[in-house]
C-alpha positions as CSV (number, residue, x, y, z in Angstrom):
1,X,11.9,-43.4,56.0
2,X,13.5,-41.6,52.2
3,X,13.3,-38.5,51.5
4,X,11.8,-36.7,48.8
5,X,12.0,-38.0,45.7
6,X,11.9,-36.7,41.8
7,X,13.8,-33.7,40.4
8,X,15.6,-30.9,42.5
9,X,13.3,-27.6,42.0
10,X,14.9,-25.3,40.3
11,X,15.6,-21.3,41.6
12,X,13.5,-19.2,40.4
13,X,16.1,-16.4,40.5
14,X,18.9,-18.5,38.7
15,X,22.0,-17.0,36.9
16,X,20.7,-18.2,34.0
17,X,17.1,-17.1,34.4
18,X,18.4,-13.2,35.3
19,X,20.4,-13.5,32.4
20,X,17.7,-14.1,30.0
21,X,15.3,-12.2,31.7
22,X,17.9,-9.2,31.9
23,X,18.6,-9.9,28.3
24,X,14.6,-9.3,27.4
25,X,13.9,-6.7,29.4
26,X,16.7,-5.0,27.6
27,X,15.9,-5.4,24.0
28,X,12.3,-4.9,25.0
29,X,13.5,-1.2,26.6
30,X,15.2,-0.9,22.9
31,X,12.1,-1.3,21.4
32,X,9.6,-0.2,23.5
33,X,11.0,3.3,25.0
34,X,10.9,5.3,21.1
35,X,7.4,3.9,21.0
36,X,6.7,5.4,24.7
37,X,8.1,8.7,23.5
38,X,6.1,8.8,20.2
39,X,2.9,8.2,22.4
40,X,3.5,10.5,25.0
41,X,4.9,13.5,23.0
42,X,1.6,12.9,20.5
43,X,-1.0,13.7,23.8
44,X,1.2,17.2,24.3
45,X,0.7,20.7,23.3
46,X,3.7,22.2,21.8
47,X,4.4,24.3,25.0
48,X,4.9,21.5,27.0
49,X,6.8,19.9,24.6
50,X,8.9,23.0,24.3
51,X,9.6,22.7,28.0
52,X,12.3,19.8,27.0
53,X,12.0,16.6,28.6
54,X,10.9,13.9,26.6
55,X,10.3,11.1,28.9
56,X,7.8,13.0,31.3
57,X,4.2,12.3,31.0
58,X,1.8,14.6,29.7
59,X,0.9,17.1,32.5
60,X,-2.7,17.9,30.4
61,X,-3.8,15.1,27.7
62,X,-4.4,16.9,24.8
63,X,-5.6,15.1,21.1
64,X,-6.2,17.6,19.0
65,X,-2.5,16.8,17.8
66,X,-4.2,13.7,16.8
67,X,-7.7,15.4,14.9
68,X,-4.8,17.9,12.9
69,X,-2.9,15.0,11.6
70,X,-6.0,13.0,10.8
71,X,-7.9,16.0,9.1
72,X,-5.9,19.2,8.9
73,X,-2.4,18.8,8.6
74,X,-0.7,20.2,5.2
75,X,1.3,19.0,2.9
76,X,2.0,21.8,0.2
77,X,-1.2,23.4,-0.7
78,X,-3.4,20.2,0.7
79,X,-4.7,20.6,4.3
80,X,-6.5,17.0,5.0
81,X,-4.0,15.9,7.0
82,X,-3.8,11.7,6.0
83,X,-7.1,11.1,5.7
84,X,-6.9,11.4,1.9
85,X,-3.9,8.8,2.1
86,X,-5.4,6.2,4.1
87,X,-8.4,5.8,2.2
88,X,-6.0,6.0,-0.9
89,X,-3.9,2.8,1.2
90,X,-7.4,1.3,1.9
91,X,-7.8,1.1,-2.1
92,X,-4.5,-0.3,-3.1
93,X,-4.5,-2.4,0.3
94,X,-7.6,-4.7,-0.4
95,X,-7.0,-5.6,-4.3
96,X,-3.6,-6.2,-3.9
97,X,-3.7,-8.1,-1.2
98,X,-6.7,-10.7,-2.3
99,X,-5.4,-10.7,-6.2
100,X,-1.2,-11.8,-4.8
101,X,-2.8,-14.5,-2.0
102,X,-5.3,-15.7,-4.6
103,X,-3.0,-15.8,-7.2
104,X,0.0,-16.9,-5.1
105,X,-2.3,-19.9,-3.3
106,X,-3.2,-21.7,-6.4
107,X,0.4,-21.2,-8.3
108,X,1.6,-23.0,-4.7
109,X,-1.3,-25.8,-4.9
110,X,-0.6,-26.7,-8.7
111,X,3.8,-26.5,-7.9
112,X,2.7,-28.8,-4.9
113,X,0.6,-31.3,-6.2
114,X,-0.1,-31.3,-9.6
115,X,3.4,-31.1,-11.3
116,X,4.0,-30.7,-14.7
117,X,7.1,-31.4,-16.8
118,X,9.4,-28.5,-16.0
119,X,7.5,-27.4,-12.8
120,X,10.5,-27.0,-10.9
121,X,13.2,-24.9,-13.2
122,X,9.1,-22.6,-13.5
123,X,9.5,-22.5,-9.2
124,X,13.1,-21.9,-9.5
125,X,12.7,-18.8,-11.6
126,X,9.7,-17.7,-9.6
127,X,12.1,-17.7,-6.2
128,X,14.6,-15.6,-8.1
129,X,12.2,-13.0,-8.7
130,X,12.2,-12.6,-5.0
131,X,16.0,-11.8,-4.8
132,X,16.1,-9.3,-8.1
133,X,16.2,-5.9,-6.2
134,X,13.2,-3.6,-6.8
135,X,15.3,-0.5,-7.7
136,X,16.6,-2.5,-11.0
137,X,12.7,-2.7,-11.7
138,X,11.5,0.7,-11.6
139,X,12.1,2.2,-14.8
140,X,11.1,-0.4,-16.8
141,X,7.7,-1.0,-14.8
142,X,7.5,2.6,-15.4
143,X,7.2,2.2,-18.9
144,X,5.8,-0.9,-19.0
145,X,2.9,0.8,-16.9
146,X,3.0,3.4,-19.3
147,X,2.7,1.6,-22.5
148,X,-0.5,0.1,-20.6
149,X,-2.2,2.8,-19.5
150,X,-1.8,2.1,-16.0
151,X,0.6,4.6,-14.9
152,X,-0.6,7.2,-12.0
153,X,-3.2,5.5,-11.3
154,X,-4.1,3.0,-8.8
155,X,-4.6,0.0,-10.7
156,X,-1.3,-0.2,-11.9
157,X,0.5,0.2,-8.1
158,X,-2.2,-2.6,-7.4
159,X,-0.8,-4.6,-10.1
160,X,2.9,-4.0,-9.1
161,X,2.2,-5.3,-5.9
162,X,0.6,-8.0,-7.1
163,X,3.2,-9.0,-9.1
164,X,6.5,-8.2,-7.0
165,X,4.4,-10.7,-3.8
166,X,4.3,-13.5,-6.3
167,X,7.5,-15.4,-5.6
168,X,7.5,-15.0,-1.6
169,X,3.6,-15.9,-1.4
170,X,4.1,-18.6,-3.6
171,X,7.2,-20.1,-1.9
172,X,5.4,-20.2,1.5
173,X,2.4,-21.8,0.0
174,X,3.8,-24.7,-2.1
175,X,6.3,-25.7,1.2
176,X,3.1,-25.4,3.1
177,X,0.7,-27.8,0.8
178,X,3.6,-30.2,0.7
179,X,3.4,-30.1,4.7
180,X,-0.3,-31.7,4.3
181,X,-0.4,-35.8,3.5
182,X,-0.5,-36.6,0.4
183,X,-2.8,-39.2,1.5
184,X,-5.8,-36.8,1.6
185,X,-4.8,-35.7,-2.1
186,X,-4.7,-39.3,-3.7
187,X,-8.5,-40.1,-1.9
188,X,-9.9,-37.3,-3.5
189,X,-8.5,-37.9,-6.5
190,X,-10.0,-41.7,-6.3
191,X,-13.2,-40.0,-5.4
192,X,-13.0,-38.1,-9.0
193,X,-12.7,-34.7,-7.2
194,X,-10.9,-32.2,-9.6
195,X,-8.4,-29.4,-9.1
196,X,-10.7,-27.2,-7.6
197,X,-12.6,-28.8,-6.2
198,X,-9.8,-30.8,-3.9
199,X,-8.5,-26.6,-4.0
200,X,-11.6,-25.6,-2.1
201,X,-12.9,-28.2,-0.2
202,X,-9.8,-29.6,1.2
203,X,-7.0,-27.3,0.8
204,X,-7.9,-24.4,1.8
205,X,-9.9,-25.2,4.8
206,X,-6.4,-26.6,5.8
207,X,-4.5,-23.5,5.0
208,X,-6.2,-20.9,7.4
209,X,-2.5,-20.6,9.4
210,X,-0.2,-19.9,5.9
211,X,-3.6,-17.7,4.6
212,X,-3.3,-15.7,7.7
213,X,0.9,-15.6,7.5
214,X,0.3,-14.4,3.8
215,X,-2.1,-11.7,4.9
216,X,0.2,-10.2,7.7
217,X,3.3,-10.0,5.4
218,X,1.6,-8.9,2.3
219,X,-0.4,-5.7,4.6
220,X,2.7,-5.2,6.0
221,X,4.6,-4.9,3.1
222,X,1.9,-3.1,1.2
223,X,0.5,-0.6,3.5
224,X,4.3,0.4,5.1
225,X,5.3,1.3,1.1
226,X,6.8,4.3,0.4
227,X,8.8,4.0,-3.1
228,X,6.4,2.0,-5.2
229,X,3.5,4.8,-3.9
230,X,6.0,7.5,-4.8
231,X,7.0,6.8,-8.1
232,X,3.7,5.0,-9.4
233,X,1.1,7.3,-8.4
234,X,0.5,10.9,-8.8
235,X,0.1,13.9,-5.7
236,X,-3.8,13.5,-5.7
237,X,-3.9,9.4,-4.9
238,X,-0.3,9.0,-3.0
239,X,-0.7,6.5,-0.1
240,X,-0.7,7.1,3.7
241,X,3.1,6.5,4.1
242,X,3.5,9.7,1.4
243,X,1.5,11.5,3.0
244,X,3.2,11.3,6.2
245,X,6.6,11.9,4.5
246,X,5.5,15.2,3.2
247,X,3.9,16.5,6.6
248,X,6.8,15.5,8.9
249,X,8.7,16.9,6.3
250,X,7.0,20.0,5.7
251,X,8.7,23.2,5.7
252,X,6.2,25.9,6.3
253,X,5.3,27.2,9.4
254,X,6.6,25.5,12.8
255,X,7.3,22.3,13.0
256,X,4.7,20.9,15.1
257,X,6.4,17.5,16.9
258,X,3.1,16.2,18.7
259,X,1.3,16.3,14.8
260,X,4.3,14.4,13.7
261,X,4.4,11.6,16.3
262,X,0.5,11.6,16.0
263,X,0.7,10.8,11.9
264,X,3.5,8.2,12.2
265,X,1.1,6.4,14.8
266,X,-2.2,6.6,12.7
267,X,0.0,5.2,9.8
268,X,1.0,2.0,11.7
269,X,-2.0,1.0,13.7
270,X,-3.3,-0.5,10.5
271,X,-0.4,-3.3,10.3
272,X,-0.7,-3.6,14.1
273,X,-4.3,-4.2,14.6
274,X,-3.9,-6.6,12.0
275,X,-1.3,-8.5,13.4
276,X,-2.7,-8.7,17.5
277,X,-5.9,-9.8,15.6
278,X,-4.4,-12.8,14.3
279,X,-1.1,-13.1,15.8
280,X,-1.4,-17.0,17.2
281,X,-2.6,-18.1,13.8
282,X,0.8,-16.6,12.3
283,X,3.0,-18.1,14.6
284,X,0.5,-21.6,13.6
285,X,1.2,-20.9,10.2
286,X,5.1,-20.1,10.5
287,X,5.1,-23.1,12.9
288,X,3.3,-25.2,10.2
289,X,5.5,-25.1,6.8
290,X,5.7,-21.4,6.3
291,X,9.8,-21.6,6.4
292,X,10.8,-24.8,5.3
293,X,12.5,-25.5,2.2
């Protein structure tokens, strides 16, 4: 008679596995316990808060700390809280981000395949923009801008955007149409299918993962903005992360915690939502070609 055969089951309570477990657990604790406090100090009345202890639970779950930083809060002699700044987001969020992926997607396509003489010292010099820090950028955008007749409004942060998500977009879609066969590309091509046509009716279908990866950077990136909003817009069309800069940093009256906590939340659900919407096509697309070189 043998014994049992195949592999040796493994503990379930190894050194290893507490380790790594232990390790998680802790960096998620990191992470996690400034978000607890945000939320739990944001569903307080100031007396409660007042009483000290951060970590406790609300005793009475209260939201108007929520309605004041949506629609009353004041920043200087403005009292509508951020709803002025999100729709004012909103606006600079949708243009920019389908005029930097549509731009960015097609620059990618033609660098990947349809190369022209020169094509790489053109990608080169398109990856270097990506490294040239923005700070060495703003004056002369500001008169660039300026000479335009862009400046303070929101077409010309649109178009900054646009233009300073061209090198990153572009890297992650040329390394990501050079993941797909060529094969595909040469039988369209002997089927007389054109540039866009092969663009629309083969390539993108293919790209959902990178178009989704390209999404989730570029609202990230945008919406989160605080010194292109600043310096290229004026008081009456600032963004929602200017807005929340000037109430938390308010200095009339008391200084209301709970409204505070409650802004810096409604400013990053946008990113968030976004992000647990489409989060298994962004690990696809990062999986797929969005990193490699």
């Amino acid at each position: 008679m043998t014994g049992p055969r195949g592999p040796k089951p493994k503990r379930r309570f190894s050194r290893n596995n507490i380790f790594i477990y232990g390790t998680l657990l802790m960096v998620s604790m990191y992470y996690l316990l400034p978000l607890y406090v945000m939320i739990v100090t944001s569903l307080k009345g100031m007396p409660e808060i007042r009483m000290g202890n951060v970590f406790s639970p609300p005793v009475e779950i209260t939201f108007e700390p929520w309605v004041k930083a949506w629609a009353h809060a004041c920043t200087g002699i403005n009292c509508d809280g951020l709803s002025r700044g999100f729709w004012n987001s909103v606006r600079i969020l949708i243009p920019s981000v389908t005029l930097s992926i549509a731009v960015a997607s097609v620059n990618g396509y033609a660098l990947s395949n349809w190369k022209f003489k020169g094509s790489e010292v053109f990608f080169n010099i398109l990856i270097l923009g990506a490294f040239i820090p923005y700070q060495m950028m703003l004056y002369p955008i500001v008169i660039l801008l300026r000479e335009m007749g862009l400046y303070g409004g929101l077409s010309g942060l649109v178009l900054v955007h646009t233009v300073f998500g061209m090198p990153i977009l572009t890297h992650l879609f040329r390394n990501y149409f050079t993941s797909i066969p060529e094969e595909l590309f040469k039988a369209a091509r002997v089927d007389g299918a054109g540039f866009w046509r092969i663009y629309f009716q083969i390539m993108m279908p293919m790209a959902l993962p990178i178009f989704v990866v390209a999404i989730i950077l570029q609202v990230t990136g945008i919406w989160n903005d605080f010194l292109f909003g600043v310096i290229y817009t004026k008081p009456d069309l600032y963004p929602m992360t200017v807005q929340l800069n000037n109430i938390v940093n308010s200095v009339q009256g008391v200084k209301e915690y709970n409204v505070n906590m409650a802004a810096t939340l409604l400013t990053g659900l946008v990113p968030l939502i976004i992000y647990f919407a489409s989060g298994k096509l962004f690990v696809r697309g990062i999986a797929a070609g969005a990193v490699k070189g």
